[in-house]
py3Dmol code that shows the C-alpha trace and the ligand (Angstrom):
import py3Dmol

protein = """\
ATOM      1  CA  UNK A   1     -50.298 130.710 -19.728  1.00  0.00           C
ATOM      2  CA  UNK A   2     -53.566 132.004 -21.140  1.00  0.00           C
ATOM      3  CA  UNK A   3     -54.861 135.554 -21.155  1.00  0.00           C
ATOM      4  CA  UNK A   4     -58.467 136.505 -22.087  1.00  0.00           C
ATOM      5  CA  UNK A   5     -56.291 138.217 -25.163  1.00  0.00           C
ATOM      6  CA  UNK A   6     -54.938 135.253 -25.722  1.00  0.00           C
ATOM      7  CA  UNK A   7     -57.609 133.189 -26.188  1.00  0.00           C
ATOM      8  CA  UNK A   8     -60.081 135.580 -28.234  1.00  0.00           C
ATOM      9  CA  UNK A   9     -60.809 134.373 -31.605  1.00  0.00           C
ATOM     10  CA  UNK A  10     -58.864 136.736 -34.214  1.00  0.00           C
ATOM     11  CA  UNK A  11     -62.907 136.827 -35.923  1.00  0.00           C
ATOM     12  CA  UNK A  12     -63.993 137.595 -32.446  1.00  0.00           C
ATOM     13  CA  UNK A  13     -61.539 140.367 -31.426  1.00  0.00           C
ATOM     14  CA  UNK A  14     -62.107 142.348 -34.817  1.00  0.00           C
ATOM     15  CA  UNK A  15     -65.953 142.254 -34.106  1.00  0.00           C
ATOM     16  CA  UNK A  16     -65.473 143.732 -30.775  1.00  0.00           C
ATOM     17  CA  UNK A  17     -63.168 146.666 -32.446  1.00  0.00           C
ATOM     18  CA  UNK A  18     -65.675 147.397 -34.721  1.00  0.00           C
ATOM     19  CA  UNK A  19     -68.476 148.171 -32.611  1.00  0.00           C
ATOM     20  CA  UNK A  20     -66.627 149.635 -30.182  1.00  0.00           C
ATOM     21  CA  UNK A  21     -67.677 147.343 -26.956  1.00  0.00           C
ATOM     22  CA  UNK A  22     -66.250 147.466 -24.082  1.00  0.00           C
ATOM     23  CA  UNK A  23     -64.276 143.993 -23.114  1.00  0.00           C
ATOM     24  CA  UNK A  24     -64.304 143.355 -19.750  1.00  0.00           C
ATOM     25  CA  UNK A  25     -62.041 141.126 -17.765  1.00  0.00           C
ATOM     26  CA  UNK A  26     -64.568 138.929 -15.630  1.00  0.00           C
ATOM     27  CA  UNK A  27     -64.157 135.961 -13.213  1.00  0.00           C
ATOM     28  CA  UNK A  28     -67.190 133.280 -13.492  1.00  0.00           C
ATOM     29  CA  UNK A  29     -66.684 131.788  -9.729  1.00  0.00           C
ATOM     30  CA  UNK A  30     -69.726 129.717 -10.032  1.00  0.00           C
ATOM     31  CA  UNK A  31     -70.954 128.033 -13.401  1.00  0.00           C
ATOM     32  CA  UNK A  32     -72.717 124.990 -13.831  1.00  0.00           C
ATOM     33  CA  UNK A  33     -71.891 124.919 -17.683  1.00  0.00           C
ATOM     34  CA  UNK A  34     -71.106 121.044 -17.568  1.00  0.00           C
ATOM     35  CA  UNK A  35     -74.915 121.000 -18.053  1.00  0.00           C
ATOM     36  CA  UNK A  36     -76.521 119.368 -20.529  1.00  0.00           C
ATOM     37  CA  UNK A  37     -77.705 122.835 -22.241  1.00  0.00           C
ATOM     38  CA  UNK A  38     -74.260 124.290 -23.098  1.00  0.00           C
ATOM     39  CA  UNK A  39     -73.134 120.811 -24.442  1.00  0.00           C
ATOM     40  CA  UNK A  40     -74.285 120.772 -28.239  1.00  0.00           C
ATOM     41  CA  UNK A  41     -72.085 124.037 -29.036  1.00  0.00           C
ATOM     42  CA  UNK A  42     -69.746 123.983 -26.429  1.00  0.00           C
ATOM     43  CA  UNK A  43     -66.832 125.292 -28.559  1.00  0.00           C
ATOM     44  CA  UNK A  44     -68.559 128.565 -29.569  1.00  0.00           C
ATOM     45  CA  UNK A  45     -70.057 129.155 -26.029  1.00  0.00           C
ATOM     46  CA  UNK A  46     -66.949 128.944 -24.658  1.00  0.00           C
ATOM     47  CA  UNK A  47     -65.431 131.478 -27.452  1.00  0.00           C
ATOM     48  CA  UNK A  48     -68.612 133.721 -26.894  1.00  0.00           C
ATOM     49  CA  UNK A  49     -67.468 134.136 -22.922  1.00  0.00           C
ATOM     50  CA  UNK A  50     -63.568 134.559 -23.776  1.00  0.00           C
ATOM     51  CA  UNK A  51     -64.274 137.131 -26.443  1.00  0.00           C
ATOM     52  CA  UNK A  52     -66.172 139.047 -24.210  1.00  0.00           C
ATOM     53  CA  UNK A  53     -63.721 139.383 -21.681  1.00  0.00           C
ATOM     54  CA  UNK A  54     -64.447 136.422 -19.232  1.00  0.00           C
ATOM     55  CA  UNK A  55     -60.857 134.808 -18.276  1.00  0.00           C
ATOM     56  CA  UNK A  56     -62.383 132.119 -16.079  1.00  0.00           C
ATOM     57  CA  UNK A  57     -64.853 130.047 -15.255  1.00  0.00           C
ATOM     58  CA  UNK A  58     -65.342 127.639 -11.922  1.00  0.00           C
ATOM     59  CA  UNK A  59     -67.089 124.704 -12.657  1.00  0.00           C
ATOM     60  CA  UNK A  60     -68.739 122.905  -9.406  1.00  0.00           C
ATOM     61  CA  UNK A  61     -69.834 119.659  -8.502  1.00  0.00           C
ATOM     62  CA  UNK A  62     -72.588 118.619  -6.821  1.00  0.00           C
ATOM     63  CA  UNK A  63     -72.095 114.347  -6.484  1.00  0.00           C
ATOM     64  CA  UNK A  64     -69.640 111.712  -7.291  1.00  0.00           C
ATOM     65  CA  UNK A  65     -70.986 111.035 -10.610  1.00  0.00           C
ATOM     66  CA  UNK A  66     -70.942 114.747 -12.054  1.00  0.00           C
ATOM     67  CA  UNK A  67     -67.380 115.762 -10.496  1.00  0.00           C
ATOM     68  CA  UNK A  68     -66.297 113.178 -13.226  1.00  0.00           C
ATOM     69  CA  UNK A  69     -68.270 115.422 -15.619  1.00  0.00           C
ATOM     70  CA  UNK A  70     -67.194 118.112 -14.419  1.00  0.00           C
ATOM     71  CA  UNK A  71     -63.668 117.276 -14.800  1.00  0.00           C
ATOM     72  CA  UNK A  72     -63.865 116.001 -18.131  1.00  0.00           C
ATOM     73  CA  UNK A  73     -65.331 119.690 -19.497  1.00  0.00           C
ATOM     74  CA  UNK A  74     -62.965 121.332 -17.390  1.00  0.00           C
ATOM     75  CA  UNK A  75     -59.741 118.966 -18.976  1.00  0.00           C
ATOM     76  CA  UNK A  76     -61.236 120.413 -22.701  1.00  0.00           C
ATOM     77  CA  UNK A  77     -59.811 123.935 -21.091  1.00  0.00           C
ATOM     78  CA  UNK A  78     -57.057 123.773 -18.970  1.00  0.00           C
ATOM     79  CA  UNK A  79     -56.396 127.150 -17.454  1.00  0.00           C
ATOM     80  CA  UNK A  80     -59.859 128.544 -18.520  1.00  0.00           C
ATOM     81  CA  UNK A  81     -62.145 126.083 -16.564  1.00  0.00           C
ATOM     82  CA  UNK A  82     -61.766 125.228 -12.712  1.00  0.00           C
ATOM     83  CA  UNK A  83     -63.288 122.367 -11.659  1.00  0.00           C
ATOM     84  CA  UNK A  84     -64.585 122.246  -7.785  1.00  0.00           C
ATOM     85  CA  UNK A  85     -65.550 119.062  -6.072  1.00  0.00           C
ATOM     86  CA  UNK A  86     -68.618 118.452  -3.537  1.00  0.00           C
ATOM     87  CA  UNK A  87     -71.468 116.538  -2.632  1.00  0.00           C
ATOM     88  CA  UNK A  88     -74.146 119.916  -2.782  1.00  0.00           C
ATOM     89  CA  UNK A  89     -76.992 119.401   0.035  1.00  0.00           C
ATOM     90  CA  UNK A  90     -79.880 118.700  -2.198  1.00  0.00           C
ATOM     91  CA  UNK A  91     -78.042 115.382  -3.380  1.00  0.00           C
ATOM     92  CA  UNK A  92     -77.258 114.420   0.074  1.00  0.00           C
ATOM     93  CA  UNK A  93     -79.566 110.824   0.196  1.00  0.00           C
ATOM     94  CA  UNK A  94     -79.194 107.571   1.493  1.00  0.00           C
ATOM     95  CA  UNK A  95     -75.963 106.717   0.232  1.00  0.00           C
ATOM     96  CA  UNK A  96     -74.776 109.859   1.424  1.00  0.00           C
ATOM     97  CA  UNK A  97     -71.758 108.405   3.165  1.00  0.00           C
ATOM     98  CA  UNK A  98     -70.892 106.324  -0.385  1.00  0.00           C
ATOM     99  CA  UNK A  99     -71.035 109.383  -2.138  1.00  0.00           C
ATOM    100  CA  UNK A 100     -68.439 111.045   0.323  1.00  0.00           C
ATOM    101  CA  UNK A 101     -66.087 108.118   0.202  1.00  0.00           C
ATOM    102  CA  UNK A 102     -65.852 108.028  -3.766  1.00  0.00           C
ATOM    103  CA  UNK A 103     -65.512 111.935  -3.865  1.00  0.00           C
ATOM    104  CA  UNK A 104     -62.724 111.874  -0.856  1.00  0.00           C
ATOM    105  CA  UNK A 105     -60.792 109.190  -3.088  1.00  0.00           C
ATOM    106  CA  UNK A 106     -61.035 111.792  -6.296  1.00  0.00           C
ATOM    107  CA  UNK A 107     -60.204 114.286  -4.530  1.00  0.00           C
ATOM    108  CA  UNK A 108     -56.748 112.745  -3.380  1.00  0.00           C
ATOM    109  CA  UNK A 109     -56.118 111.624  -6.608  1.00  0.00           C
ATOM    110  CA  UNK A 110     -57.017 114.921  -8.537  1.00  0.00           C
ATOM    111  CA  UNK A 111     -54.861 117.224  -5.764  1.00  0.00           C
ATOM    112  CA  UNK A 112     -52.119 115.419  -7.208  1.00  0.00           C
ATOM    113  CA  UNK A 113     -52.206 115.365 -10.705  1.00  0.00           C
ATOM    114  CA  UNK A 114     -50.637 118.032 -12.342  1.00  0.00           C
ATOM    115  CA  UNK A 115     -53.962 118.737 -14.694  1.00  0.00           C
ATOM    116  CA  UNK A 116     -57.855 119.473 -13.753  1.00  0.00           C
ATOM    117  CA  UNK A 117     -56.645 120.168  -9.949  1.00  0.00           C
ATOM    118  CA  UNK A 118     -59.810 121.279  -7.986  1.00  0.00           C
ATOM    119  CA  UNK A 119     -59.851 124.708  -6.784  1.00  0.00           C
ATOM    120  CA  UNK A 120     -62.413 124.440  -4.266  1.00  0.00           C
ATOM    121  CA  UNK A 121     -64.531 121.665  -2.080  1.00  0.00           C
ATOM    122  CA  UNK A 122     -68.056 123.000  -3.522  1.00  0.00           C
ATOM    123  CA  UNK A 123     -70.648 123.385  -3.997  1.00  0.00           C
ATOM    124  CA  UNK A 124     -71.657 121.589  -0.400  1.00  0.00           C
ATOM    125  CA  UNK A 125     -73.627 123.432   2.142  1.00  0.00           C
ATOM    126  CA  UNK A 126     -77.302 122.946   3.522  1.00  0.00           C
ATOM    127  CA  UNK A 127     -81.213 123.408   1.845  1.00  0.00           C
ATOM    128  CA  UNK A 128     -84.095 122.807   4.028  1.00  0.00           C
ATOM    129  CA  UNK A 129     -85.883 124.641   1.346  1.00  0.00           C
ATOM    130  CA  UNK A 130     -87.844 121.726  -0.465  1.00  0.00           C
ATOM    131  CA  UNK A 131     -87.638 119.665   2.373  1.00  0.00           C
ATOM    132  CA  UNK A 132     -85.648 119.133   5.043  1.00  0.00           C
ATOM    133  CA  UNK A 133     -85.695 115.074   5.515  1.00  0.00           C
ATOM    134  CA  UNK A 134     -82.318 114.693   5.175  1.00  0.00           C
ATOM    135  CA  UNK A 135     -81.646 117.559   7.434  1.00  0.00           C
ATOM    136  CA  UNK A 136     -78.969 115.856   9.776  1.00  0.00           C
ATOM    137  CA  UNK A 137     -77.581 114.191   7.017  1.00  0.00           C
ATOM    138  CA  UNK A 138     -77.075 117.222   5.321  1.00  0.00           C
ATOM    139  CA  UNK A 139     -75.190 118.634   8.460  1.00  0.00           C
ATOM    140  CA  UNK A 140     -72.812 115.776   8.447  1.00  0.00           C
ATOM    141  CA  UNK A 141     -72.115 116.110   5.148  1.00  0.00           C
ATOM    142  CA  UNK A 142     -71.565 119.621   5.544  1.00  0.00           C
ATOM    143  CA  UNK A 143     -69.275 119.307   8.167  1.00  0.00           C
ATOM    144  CA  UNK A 144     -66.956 116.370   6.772  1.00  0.00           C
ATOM    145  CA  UNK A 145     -66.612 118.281   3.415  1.00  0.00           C
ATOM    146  CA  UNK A 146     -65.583 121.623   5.647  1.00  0.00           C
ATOM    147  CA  UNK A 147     -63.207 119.177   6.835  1.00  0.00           C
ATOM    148  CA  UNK A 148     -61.762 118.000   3.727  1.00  0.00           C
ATOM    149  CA  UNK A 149     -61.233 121.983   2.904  1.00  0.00           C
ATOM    150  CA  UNK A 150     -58.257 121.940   6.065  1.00  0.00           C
ATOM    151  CA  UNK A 151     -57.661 118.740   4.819  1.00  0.00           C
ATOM    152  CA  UNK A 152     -56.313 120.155   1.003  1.00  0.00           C
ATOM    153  CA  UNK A 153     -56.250 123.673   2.051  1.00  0.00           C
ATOM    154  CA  UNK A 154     -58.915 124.612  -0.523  1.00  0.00           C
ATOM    155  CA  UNK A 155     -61.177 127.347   0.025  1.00  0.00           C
ATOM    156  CA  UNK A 156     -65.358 126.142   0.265  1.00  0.00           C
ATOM    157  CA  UNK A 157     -68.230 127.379  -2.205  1.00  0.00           C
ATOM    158  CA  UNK A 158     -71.115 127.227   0.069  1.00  0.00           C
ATOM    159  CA  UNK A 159     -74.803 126.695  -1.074  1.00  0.00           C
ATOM    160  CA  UNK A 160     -77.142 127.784   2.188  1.00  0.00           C
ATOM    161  CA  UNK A 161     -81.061 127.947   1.434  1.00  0.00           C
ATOM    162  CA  UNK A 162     -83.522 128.590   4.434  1.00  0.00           C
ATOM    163  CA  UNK A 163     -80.118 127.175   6.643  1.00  0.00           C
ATOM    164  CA  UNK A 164     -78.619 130.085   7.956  1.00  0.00           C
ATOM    165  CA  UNK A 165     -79.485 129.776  11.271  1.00  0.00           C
ATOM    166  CA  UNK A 166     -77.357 126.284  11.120  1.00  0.00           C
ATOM    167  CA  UNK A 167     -74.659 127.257   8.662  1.00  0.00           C
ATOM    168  CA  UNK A 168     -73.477 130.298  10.739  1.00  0.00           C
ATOM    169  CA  UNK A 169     -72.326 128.470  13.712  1.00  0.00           C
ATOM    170  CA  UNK A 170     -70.102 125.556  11.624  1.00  0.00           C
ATOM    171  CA  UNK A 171     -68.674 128.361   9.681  1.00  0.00           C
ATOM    172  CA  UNK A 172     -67.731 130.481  12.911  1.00  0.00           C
ATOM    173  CA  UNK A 173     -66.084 126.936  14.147  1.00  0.00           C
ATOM    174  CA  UNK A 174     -64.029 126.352  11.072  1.00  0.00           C
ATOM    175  CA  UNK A 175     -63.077 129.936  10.141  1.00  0.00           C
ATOM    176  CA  UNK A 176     -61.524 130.277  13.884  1.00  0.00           C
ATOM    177  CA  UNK A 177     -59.765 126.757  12.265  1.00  0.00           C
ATOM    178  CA  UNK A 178     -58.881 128.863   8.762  1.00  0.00           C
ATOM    179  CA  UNK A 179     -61.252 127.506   6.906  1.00  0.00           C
ATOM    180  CA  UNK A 180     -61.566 130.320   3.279  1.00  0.00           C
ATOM    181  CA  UNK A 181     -64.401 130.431   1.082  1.00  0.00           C
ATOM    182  CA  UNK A 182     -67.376 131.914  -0.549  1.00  0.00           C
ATOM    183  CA  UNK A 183     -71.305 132.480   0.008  1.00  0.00           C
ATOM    184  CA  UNK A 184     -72.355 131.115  -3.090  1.00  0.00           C
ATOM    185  CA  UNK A 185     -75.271 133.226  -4.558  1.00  0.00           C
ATOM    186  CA  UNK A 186     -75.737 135.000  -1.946  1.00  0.00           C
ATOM    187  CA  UNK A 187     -78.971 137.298  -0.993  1.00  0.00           C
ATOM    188  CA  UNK A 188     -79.634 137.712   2.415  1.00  0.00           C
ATOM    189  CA  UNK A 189     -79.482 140.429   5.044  1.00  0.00           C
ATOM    190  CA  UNK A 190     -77.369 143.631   6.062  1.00  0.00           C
ATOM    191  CA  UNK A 191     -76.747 141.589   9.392  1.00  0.00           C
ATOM    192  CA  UNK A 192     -75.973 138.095   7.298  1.00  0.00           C
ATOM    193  CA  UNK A 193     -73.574 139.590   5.034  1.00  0.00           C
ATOM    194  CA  UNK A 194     -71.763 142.030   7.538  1.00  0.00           C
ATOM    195  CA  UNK A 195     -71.714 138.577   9.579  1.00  0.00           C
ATOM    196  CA  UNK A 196     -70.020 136.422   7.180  1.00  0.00           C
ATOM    197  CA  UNK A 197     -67.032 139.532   6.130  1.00  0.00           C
ATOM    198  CA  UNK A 198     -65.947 139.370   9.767  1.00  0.00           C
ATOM    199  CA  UNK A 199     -65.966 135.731   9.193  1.00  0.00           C
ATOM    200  CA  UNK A 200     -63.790 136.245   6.202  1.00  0.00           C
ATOM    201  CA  UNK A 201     -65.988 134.689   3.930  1.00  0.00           C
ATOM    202  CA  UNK A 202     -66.454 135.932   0.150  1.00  0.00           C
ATOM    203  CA  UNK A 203     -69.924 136.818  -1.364  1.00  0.00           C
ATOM    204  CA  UNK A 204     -70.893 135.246  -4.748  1.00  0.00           C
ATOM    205  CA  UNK A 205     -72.958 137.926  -6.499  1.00  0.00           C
ATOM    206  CA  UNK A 206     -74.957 137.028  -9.273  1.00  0.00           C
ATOM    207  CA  UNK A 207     -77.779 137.615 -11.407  1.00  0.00           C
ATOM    208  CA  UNK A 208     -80.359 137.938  -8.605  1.00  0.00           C
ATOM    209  CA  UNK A 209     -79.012 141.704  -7.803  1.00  0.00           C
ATOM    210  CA  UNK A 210     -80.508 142.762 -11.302  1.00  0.00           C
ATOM    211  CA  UNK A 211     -83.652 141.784 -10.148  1.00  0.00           C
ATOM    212  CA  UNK A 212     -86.858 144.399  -9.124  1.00  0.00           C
ATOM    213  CA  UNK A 213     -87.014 145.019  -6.043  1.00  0.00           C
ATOM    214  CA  UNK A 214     -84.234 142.778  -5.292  1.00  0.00           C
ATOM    215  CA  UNK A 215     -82.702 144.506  -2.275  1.00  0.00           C
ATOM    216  CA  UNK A 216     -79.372 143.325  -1.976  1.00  0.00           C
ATOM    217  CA  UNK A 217     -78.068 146.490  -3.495  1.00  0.00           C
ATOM    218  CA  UNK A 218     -78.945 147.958  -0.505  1.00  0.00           C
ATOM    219  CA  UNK A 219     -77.712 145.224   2.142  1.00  0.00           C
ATOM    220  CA  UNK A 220     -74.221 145.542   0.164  1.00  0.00           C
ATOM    221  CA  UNK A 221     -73.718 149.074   1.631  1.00  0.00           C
ATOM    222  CA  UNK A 222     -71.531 147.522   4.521  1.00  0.00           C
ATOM    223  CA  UNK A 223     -69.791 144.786   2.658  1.00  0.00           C
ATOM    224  CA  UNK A 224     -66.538 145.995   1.372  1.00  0.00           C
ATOM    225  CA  UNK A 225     -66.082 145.180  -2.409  1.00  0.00           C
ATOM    226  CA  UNK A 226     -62.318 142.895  -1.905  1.00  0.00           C
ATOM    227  CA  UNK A 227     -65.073 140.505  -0.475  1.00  0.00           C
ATOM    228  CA  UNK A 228     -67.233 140.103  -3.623  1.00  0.00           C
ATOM    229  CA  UNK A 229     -67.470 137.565  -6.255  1.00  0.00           C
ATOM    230  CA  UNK A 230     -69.114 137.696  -9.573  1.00  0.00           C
ATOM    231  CA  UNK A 231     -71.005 134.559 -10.471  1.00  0.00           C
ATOM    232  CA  UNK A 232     -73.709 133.604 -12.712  1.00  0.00           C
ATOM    233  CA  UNK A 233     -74.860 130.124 -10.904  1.00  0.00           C
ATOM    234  CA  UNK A 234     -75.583 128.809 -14.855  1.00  0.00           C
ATOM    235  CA  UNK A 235     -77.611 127.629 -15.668  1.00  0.00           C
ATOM    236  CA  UNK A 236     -79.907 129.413 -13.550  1.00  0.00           C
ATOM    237  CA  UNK A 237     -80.427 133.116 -12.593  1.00  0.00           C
ATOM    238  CA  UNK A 238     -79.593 134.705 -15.982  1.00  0.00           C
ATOM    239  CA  UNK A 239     -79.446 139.111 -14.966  1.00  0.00           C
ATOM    240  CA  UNK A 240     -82.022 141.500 -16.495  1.00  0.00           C
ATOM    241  CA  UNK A 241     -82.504 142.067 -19.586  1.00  0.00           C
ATOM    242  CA  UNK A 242     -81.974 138.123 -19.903  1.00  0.00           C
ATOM    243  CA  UNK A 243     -84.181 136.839 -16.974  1.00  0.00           C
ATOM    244  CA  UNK A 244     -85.456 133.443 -17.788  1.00  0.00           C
ATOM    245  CA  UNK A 245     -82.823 132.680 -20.360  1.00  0.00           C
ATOM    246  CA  UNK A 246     -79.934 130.138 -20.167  1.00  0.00           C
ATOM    247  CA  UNK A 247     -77.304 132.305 -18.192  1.00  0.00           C
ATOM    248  CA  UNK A 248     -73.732 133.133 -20.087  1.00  0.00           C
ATOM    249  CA  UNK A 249     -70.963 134.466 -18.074  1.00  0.00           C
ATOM    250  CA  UNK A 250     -69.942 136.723 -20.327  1.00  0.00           C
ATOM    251  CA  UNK A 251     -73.682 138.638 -18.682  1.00  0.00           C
ATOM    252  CA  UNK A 252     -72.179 139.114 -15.855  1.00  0.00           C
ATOM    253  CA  UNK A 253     -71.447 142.614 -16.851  1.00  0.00           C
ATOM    254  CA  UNK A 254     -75.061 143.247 -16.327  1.00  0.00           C
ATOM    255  CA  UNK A 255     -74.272 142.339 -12.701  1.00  0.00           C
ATOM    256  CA  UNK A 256     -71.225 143.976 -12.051  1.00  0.00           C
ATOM    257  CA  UNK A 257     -73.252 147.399 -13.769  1.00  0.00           C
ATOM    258  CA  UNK A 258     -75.127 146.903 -10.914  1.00  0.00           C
ATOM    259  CA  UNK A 259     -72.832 146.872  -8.010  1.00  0.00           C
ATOM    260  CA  UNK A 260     -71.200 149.599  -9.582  1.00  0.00           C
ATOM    261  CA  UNK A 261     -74.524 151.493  -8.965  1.00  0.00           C
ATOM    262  CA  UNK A 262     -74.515 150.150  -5.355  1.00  0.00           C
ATOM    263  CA  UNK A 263     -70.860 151.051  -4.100  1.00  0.00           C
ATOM    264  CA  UNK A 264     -71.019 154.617  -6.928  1.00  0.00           C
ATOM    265  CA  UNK A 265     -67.888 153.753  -8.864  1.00  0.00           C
ATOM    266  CA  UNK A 266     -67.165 152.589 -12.029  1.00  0.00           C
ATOM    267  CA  UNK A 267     -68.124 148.753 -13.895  1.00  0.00           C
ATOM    268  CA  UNK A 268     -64.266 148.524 -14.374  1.00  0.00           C
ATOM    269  CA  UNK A 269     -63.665 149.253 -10.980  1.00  0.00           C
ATOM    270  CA  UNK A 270     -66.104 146.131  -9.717  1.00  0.00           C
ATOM    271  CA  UNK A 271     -64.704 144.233 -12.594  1.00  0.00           C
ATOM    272  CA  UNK A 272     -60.743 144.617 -11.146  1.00  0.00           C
ATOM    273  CA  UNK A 273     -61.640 143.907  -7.764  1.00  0.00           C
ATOM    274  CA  UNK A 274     -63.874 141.064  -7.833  1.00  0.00           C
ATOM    275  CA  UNK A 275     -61.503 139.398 -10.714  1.00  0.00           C
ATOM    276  CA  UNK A 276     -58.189 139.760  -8.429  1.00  0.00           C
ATOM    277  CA  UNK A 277     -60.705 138.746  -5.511  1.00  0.00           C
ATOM    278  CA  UNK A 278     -61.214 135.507  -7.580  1.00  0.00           C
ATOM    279  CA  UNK A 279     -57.565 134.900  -8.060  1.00  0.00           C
ATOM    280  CA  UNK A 280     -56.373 135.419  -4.363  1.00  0.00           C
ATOM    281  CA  UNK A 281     -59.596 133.315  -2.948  1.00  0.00           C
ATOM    282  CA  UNK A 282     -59.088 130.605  -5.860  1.00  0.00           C
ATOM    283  CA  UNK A 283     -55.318 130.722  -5.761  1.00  0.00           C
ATOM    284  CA  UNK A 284     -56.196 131.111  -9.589  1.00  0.00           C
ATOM    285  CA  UNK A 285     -52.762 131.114 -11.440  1.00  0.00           C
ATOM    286  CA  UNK A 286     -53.386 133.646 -14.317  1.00  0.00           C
TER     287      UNK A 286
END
"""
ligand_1 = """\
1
NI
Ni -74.675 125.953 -7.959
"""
view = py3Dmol.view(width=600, height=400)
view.addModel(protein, "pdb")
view.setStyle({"model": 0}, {"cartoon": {"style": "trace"}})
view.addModel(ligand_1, "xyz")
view.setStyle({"model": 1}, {"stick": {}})
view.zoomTo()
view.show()
């Protein structure tokens, strides 16, 4: 079984002594990192995170064709990467339903292997944001997949963009059903979040909290912290000071700074809870 400790480079570990860093023990619950970008040095990114402290990373999909990405970066790492397995709303098309049917049959193969089991259905969800044409094919896919999550008993990574208004009322339906699972990225209001806790749902916190005048810091106030996630969304949504960049996990400590500000406690403190949060939502066996 690996521990971050475990896993940090001997070259790594000593630089970290030397100048006296803090390693933190962080929980990546959302990372693209099966992109393209991370590809070329894969290797040393992925010694970068564990060195810094990261212990895990979830890896989503978003069709058929990248879950089998996905999986294949996430087999290089047993027990450091977790794939998850959905059809994410802005690839929901015309051959939505084809899409569905291969990722169903992967899904029942891959909750029975012993290696590269999913740990989620995600990312799925809905996005009328850049246009909203496939709008009630999005809600069907939406549905089915929330389906699938009673189906495997998996929890759900949800992506919602300019949707809340529809996502609210399938999530009340499914978590009266025991549906589990996480607001992926999330940003909205006092009365959104304080919503989704009584739902039970999770909320993925990432780099957008580091932001100016962001003012989720504020809307957290209500939120308990054994709801939140860390998450970086990477590619996208690297924290200040690296705003712009291509995000690293291991810069989630920027994030979880933050919070710390938020709920007046410590960076360790926000970096215990939202790690054993990971592990009970995930079912994350480290
Ligand atoms: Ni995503």
């Amino acid at each position: 079984m690996a521990t971050a400790a475990f896993c940090i480079k001997e070259s790594n570990l000593q630089i970290y002594k030397l100048t006296n860093l803090q390693i933190y023990k962080l929980i990546d619950t959302h990372a693209h990192i099966d992109d393209e970008q991370y590809q070329a040095s894969f290797a040393d990114f992925i010694a970068e995170q564990q060195a810094a402290g990261v212990e895990a990373i979830c890896v989503p999909g978003i069709d058929a064709a990248n879950v089998q990405t996905v999986l294949e970066v996430c087999r290089r790492y047993p027990d450091y990467l977790y794939p998850a397995m959905g059809l994410h709303p802005e690839n929901v098309r015309d051959d939505w339903r084809e899409q569905l049917s291969t990722l169903h049959s992967l899904l029942s193969a891959s909750t029975s292997s012993l290696s590269t089991k999913p740990i989620a259905i995600g990312e799925i969800g809905l996005d009328y944001y850049v246009d909203d044409t496939y709008k009630q094919e999005q809600l069907l896919a939406f549905r089915e997949q929330l389906e699938w999550a009673l189906e495997f008993d998996l929890p759900v990574m949800i992506h919602c963009r300019n949707a809340m208004d529809d996502c609210l009322p399938l999530l009340r339906e499914f978590t009266r059903r025991g549906l589990r699972g996480v607001m992926h990225c999330f940003s909205g209001s006092r009365e959104t979040a304080a919503e989704l806790v009584k739902l039970g749902m999770y909320l993925g916190i990432g780099g957008v909290i580091t932001f100016k005048n962001c003012r989720l810091k504020e809307h957290l106030s209500s939120v308990p912290m054994d709801r939140l996630l860390l998450e970086t969304d990477s590619p996208y949504m690297a924290p200040v000071p690296f705003r712009g960049k291509r995000n690293e996990s291991r810069w989630m400590s920027y994030v979880a700074e933050t919070i710390a500000e938020a709920y007046g406690c410590s960076a360790q403190e926000v970096d215990e809870m939202t790690t054993n949060n990971a592990k009970h939502l995930f079912n994350l066996a480290k």
